[in-house]
C-alpha positions as a Markdown table, in Angstrom:
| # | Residue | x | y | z |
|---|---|---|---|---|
| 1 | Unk | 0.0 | 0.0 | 0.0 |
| 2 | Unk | 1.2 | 3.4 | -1.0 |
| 3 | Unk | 1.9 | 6.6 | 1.6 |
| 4 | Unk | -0.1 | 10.0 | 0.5 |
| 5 | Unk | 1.2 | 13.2 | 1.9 |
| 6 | Unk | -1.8 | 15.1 | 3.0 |
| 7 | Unk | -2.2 | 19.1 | 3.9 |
| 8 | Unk | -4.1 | 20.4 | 6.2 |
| 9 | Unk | -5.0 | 24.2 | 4.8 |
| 10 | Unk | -6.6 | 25.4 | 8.1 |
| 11 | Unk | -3.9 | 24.5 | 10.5 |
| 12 | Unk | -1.1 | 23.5 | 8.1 |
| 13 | Unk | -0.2 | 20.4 | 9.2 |
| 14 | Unk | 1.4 | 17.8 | 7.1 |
| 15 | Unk | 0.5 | 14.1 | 8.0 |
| 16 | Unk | 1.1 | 10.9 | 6.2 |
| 17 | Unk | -1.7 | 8.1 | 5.6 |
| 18 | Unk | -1.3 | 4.4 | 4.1 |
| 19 | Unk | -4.3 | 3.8 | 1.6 |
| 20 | Unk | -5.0 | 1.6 | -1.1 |
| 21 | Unk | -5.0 | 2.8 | -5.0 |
| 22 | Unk | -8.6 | 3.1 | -4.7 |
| 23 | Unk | -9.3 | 4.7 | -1.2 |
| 24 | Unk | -11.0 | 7.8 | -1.9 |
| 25 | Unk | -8.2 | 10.9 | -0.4 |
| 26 | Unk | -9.0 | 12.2 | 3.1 |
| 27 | Unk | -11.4 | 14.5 | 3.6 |
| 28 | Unk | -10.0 | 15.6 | 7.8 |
| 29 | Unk | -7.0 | 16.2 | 9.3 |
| 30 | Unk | -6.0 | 14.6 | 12.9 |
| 31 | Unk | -7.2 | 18.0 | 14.4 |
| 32 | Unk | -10.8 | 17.2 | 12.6 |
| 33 | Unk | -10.0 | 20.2 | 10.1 |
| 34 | Unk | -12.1 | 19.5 | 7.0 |
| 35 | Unk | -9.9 | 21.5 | 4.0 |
| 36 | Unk | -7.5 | 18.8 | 3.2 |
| 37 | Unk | -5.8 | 18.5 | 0.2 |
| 38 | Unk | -2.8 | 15.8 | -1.2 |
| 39 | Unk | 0.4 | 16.9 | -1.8 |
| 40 | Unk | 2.2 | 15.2 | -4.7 |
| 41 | Unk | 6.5 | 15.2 | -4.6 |
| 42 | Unk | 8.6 | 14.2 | -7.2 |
| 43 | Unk | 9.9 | 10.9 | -7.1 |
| 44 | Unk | 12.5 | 9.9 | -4.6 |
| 45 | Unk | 14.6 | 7.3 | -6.7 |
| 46 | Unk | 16.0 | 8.9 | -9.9 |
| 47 | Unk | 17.9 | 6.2 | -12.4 |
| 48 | Unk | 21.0 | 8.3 | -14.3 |
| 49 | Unk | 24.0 | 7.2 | -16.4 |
| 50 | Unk | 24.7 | 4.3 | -18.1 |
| 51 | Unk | 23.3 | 0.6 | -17.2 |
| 52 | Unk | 19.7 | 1.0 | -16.3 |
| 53 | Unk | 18.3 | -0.1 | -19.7 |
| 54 | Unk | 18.9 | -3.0 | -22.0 |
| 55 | Unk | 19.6 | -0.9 | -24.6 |
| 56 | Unk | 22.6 | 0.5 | -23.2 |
| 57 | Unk | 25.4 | -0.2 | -24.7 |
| 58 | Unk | 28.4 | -2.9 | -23.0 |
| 59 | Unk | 31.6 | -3.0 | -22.5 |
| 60 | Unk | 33.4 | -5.9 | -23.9 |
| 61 | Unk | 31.3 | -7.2 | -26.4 |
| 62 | Unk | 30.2 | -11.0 | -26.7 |
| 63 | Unk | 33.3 | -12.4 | -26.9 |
| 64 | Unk | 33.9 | -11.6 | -30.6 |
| 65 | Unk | 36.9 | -9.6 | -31.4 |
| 66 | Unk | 36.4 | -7.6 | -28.6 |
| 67 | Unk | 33.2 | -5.4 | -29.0 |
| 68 | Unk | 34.4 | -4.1 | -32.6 |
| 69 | Unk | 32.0 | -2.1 | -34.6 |
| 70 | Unk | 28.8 | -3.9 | -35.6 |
| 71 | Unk | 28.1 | -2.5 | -38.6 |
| 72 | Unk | 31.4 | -3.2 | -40.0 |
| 73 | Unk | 30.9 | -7.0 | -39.1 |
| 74 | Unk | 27.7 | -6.5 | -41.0 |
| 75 | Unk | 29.3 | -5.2 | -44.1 |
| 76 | Unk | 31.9 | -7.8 | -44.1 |
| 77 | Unk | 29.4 | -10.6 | -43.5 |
| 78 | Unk | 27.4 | -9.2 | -46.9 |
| 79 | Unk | 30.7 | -9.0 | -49.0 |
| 80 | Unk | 31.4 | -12.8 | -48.0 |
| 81 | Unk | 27.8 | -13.3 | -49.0 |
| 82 | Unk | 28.5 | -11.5 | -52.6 |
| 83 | Unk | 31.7 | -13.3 | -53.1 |
């Protein structure tokens, strides 16, 4: 279950509450103040730099000549295909 950040705009109070997805929000603070509104943050993790997504590029290749340049490989694969 997810943690909301709620605001209490009488008092100003900020108070956490576990809820499900579909919980309607809270209408009352813990003081029984009624004008309560969520407050939405950015994301705690952030994911930056290189090896987050498969289509990041490796170091080392697969064990072929080191990692060289792919679409060279591919160039000499179609002139041995011509040939």
């Amino acid at each position: 279950m997810p943690m909301y950040e709620y605001e209490c705009l009488t008092c100003g109070m900020h108070f956490e509450s576990r809820q499900h997805f579909g919980d309607p929000p809270l209408q009352q603070c813990p003081h029984g103040h009624r004008k309560v509104r969520r407050v939405f943050s950015p994301p705690a993790i952030v994911f930056k730099g290189p090896g987050f997504y498969v289509t990041d590029n490796r170091s080392g290749g697969n064990g072929r000549n080191g990692g060289g340049n792919k679409s060279e490989e591919k160039v000499v694969e179609k002139e041995k295909a011509v040939s």
